[in-house]
N, CA and C of each residue as an Amber inpcrd file, in Angstrom:
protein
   441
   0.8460000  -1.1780000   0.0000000   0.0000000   0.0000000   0.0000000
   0.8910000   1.2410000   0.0000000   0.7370000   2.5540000  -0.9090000
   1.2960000   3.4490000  -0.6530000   0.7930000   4.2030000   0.0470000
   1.7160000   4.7710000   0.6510000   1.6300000   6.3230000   1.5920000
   1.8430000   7.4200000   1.1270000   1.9600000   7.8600000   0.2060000
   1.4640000   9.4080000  -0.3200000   0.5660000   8.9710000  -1.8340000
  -0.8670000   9.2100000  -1.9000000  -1.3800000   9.1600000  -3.3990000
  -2.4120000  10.2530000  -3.2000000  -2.7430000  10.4640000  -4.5260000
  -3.9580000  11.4400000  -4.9000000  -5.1330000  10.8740000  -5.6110000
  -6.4690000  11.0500000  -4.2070000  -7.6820000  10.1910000  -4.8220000
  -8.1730000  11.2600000  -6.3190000  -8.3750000  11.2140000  -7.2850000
  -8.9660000  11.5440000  -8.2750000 -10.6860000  11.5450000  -8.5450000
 -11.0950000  10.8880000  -8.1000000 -12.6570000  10.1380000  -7.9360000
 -13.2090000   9.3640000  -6.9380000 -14.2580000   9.2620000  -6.8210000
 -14.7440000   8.3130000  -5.9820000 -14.4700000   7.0000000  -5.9980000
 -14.2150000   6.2780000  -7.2580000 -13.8200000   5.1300000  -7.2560000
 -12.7140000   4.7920000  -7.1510000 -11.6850000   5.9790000  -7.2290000
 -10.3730000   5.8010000  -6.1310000 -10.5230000   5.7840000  -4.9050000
 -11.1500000   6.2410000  -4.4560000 -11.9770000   6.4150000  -3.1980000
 -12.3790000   5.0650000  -2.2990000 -12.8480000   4.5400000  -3.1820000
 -13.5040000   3.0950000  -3.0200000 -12.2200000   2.4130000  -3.0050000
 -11.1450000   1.9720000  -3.8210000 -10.4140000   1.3170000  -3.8920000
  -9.5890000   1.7910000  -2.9390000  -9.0680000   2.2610000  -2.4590000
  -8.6160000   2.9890000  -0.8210000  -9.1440000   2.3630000   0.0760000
 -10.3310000   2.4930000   0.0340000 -10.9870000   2.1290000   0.9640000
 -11.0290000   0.8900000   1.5680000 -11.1670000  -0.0740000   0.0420000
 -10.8240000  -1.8800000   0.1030000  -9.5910000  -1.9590000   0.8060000
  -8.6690000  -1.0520000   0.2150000  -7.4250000  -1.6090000   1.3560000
  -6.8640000  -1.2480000   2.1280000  -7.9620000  -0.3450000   2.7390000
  -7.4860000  -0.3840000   4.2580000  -8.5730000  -0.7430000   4.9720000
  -9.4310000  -1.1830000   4.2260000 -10.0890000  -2.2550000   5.3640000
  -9.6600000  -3.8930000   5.5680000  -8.9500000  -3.6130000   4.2600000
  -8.2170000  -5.4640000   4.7440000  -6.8390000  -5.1190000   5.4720000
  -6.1900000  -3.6950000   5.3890000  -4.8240000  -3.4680000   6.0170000
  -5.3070000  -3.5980000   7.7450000  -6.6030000  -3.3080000   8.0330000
  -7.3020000  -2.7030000   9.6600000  -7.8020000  -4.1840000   9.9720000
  -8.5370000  -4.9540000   8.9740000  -8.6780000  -6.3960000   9.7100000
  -7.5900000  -7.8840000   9.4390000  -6.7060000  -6.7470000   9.2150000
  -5.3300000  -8.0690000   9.4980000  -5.1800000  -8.1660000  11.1610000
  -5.0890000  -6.4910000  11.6160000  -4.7050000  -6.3180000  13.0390000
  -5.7740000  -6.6320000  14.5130000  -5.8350000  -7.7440000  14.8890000
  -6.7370000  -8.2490000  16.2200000  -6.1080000  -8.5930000  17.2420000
  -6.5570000  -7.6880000  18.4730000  -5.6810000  -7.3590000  19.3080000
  -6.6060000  -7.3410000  20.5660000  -6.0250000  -7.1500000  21.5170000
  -6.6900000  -6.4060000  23.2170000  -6.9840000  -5.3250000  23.4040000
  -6.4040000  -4.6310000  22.2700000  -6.6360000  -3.3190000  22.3620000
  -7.3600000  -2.7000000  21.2260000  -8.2270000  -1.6590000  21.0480000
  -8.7920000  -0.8730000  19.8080000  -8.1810000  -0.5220000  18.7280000
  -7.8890000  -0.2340000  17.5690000  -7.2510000  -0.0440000  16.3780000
  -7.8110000   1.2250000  16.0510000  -7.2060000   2.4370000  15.9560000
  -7.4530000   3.6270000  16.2910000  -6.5800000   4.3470000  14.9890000
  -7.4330000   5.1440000  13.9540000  -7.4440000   5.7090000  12.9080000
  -7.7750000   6.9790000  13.1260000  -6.8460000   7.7340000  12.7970000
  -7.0960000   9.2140000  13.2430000  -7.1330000   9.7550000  11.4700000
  -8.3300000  10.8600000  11.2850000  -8.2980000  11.2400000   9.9320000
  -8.0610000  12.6450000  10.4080000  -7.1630000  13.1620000   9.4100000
  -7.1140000  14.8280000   9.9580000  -7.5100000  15.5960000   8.2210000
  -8.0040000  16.7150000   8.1900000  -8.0280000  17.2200000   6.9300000
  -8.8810000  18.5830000   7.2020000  -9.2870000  19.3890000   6.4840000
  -9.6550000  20.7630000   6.2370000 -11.2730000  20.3940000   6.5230000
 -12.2300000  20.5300000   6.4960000 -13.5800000  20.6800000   5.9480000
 -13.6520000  20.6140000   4.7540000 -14.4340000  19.3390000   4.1520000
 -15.1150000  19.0080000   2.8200000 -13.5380000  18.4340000   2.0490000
 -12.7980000  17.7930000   2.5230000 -11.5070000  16.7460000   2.1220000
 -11.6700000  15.5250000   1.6170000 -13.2050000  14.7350000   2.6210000
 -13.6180000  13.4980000   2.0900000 -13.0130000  12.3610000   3.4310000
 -12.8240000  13.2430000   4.6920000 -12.4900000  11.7720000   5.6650000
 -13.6160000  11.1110000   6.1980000 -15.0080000  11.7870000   5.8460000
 -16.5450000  11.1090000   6.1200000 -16.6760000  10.0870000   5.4660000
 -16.2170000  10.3940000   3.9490000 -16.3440000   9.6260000   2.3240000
 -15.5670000   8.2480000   2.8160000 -14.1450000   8.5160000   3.4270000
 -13.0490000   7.2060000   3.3900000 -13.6120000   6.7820000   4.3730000
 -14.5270000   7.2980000   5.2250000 -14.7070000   6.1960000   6.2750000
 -15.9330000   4.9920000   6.1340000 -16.7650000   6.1720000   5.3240000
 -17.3630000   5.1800000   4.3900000 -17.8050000   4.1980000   3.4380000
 -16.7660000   4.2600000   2.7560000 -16.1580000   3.3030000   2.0950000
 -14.7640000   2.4960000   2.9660000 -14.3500000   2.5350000   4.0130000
 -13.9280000   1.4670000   4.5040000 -14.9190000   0.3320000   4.9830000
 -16.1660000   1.2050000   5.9390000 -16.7920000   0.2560000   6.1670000
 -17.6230000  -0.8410000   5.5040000 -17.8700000   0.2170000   4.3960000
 -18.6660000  -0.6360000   3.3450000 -17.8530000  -2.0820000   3.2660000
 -16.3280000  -1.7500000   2.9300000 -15.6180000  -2.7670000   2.2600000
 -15.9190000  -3.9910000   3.5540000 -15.5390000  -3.3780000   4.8170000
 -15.7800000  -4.3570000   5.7310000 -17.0030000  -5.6290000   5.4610000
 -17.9620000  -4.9290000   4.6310000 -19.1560000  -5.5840000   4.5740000
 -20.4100000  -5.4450000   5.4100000 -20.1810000  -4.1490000   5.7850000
 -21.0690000  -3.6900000   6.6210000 -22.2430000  -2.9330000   5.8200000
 -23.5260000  -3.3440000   5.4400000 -24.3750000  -3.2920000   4.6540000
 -25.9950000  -2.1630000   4.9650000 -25.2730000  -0.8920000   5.7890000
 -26.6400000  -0.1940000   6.8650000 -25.8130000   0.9980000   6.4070000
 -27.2070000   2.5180000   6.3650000 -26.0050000   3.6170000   5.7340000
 -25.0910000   4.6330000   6.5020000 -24.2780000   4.1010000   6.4270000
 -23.2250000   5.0250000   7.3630000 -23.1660000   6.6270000   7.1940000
 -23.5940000   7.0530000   8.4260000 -23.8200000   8.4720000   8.5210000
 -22.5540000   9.4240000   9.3130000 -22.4380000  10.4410000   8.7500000
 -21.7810000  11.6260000   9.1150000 -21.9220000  11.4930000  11.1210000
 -20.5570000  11.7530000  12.1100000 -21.4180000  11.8700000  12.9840000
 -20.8550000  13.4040000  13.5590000 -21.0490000  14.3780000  12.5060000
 -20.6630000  15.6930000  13.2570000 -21.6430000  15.9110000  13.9610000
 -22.8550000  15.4630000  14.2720000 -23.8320000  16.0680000  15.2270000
 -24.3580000  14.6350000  16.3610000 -23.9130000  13.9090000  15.7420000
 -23.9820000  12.8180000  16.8060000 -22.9050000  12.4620000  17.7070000
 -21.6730000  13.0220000  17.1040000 -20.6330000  12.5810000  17.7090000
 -19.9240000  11.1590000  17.8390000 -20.9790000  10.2930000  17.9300000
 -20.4700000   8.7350000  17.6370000 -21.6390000   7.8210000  17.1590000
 -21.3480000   7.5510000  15.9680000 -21.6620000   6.3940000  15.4980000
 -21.2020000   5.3750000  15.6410000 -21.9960000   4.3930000  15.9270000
 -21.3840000   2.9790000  16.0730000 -21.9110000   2.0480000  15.3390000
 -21.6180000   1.4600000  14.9000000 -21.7780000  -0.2080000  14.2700000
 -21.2390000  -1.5260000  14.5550000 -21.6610000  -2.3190000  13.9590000
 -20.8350000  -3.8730000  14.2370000 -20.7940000  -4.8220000  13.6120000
 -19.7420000  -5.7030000  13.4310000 -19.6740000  -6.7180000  12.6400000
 -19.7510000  -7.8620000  13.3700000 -19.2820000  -8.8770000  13.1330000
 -19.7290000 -10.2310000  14.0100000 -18.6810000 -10.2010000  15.3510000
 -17.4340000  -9.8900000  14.6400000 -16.4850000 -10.1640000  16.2710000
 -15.6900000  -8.5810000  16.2210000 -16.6410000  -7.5270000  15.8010000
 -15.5670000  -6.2220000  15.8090000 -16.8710000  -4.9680000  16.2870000
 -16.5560000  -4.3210000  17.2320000 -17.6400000  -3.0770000  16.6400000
 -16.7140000  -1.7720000  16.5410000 -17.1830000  -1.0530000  15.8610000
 -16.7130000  -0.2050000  14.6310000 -17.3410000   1.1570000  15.5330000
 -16.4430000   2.0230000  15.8940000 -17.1220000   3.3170000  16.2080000
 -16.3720000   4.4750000  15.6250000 -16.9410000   5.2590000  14.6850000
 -16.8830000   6.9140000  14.5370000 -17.2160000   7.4290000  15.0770000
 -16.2910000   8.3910000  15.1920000 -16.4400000   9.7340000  16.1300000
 -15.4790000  11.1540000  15.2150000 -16.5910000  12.2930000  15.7620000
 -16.3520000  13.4390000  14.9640000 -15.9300000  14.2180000  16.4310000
 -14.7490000  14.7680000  16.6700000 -14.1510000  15.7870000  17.5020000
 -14.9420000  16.8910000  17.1710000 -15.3240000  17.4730000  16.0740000
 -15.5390000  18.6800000  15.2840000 -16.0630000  19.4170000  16.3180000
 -16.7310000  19.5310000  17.3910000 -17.6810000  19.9890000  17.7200000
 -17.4880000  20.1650000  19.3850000 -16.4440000  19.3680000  19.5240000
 -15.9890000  19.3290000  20.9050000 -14.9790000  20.8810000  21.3030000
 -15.0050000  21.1020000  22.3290000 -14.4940000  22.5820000  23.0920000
 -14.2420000  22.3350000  24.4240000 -14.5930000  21.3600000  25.3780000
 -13.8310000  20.9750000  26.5950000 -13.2970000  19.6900000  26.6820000
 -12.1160000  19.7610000  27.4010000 -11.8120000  18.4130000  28.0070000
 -12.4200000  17.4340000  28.0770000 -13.6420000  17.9530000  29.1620000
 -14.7110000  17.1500000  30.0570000 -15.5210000  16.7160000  28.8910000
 -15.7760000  17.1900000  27.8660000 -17.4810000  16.3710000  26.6450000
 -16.6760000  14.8270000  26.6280000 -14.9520000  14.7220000  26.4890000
 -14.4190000  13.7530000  25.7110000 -14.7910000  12.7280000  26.8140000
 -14.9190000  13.0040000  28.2000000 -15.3480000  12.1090000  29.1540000
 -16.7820000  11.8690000  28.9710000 -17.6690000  12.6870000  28.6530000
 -18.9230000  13.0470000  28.6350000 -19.7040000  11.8530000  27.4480000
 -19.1110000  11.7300000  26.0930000 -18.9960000  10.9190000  25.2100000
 -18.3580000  10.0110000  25.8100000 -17.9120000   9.1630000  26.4050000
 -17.1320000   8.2120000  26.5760000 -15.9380000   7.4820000  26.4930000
 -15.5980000   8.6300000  25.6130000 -13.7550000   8.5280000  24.4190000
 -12.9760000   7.0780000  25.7280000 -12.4860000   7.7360000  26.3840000
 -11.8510000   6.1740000  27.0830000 -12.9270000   4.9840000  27.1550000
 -13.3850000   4.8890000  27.0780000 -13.7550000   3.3210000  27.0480000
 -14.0950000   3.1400000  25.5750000 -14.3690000   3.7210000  24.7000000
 -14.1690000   3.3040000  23.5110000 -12.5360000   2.9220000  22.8500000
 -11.5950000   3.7680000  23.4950000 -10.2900000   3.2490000  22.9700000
  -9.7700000   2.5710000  23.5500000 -10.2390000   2.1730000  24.9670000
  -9.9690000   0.7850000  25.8240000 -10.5340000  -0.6080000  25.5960000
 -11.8600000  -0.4680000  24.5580000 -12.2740000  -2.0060000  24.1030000
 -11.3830000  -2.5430000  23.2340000 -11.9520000  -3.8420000  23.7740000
 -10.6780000  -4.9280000  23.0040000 -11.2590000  -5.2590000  21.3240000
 -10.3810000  -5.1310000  20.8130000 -10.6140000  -5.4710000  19.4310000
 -11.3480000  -4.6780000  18.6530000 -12.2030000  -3.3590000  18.9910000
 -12.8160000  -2.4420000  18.2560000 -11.6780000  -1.7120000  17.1560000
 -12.6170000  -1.2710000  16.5720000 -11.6320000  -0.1440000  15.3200000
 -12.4780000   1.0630000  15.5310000 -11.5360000   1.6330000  15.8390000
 -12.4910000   3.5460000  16.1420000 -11.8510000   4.3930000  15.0870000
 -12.6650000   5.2400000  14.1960000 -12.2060000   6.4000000  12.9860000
 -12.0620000   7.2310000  14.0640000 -11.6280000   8.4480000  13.6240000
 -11.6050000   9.9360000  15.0080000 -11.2210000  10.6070000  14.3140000
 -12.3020000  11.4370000  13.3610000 -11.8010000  12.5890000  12.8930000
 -11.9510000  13.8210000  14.2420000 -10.7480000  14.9280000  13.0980000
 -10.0900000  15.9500000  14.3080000 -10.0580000  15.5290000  15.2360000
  -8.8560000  14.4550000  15.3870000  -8.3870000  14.1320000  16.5700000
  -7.5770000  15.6140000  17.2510000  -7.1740000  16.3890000  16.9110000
  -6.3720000  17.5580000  17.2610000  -7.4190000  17.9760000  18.3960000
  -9.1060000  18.0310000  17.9920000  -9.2580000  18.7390000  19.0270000
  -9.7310000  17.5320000  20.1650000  -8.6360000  16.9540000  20.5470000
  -8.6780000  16.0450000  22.3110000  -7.8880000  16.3260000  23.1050000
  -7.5730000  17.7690000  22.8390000  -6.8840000  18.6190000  24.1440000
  -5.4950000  17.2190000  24.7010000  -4.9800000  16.6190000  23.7610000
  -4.1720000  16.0050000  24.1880000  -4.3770000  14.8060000  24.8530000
  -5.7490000  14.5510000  24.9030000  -6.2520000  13.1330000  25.2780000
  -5.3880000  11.5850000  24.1550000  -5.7660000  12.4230000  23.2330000
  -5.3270000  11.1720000  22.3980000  -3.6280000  11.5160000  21.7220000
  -3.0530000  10.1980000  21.8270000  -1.6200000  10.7420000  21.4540000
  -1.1910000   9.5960000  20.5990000  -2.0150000   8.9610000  20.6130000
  -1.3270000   7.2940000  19.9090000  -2.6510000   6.7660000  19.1960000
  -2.0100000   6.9570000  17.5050000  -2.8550000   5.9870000  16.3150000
  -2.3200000   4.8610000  15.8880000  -3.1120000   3.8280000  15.3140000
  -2.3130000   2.8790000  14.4510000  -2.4620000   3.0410000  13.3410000
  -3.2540000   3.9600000  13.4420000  -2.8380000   4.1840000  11.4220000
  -3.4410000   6.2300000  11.4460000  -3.1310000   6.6210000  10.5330000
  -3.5350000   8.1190000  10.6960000  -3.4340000   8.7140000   9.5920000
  -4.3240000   8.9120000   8.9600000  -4.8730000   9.6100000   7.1640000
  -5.2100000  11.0020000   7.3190000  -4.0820000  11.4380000   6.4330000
  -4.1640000  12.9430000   6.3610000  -4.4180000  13.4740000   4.9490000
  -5.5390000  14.5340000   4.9020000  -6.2790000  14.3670000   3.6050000
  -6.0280000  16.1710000   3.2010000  -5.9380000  16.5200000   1.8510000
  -5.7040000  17.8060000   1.9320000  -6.6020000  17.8540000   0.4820000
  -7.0160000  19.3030000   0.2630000  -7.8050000  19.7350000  -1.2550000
  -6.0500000  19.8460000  -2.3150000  -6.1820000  19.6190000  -3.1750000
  -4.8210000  19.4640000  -3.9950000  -5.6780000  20.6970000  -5.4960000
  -6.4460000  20.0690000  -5.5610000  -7.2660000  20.6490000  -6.8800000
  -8.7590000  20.5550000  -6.2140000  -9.3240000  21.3290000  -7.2470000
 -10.8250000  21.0220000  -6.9190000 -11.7560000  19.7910000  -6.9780000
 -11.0690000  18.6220000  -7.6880000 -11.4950000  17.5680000  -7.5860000
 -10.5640000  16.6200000  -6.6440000  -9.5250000  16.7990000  -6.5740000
  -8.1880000  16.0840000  -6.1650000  -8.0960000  16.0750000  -4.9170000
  -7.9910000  14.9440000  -3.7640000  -7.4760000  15.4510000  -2.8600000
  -5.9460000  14.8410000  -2.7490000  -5.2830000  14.9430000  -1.9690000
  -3.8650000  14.3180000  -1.3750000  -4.2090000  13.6770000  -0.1470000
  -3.4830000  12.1820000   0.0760000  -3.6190000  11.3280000   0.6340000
  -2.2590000  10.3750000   0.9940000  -2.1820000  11.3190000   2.9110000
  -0.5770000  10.6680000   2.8070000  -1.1780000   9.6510000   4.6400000
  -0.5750000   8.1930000   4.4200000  -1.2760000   7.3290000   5.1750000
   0.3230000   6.8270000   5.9920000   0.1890000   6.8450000   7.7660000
   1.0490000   6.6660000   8.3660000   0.4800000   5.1760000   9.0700000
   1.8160000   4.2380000   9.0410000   1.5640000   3.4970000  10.1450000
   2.3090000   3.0800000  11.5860000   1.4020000   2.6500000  12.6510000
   2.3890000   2.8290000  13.5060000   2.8380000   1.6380000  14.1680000
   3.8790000   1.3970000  14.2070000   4.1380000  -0.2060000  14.1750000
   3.6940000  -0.9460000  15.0550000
């Protein structure tokens, strides 16, 4: 898999997506698998998260959770939670939402866009997608992993 590309379309989009949902269910662990997306407003880290899950095979429509804050889902031996920082401004909401015990379950995979705003709560991803506007159709797509 490379670490710096430029999605062009949605169906690059999609194909991204396939592989890092088979790169995220290689890894089963004790601990959560924690994907941090960082990018501007309107970049497309709603889009990749959506099409990861899809790929997972998760078949229900995955929604935005800037106003919910966490979405959750599940697969047979994984549950899957998004979460949108966007909207957060104290310390205390990240307790308030639950943020530690979601990154303390065993074997979950949590997305977390704007992780930046967790006032330093969160300091450690295993994988972390950083998405930028390149062109008006284009974005840039540079993918870290952490060993």
């Amino acid at each position: 898999m490379k670490n710096n590309l430029t999605l062009k379309s949605l169906a690059e989009t999609k194909n991204l997506g396939s592989e890092l949902a088979n790169e995220i269910l290689k890894k089963e662990s004790d601990k959560a698998f924690i994907i941090f997306l960082s990018g501007d407003l309107g970049t497309g880290k709603t889009t990749l998260v959506k099409e990861i899950i899809s790929a997972f095979g998760i078949n229900v429509p995955v929604k935005s959770p800037t106003f919910t804050i966490v979405e959750p889902y599940e697969m047979v031996s994984r549950n899957i939670y998004h979460i949108d920082l966007y909207r957060i401004n104290t310390p205390s909401e990240l307790s308030v939402i639950g943020l530690e015990e979601y990154i303390n379950e065993p074997n979950a995979i949590i997305f977390i866009e704007w992780p930046e705003n967790s006032y330093g709560f969160l300091k450690k991803f295993d994988m972390k997608i950083s998405l930028k506007h390149s062109a008006e159709d284009e974005r840039k797509c540079k993918i870290e992993l952490n060993p």
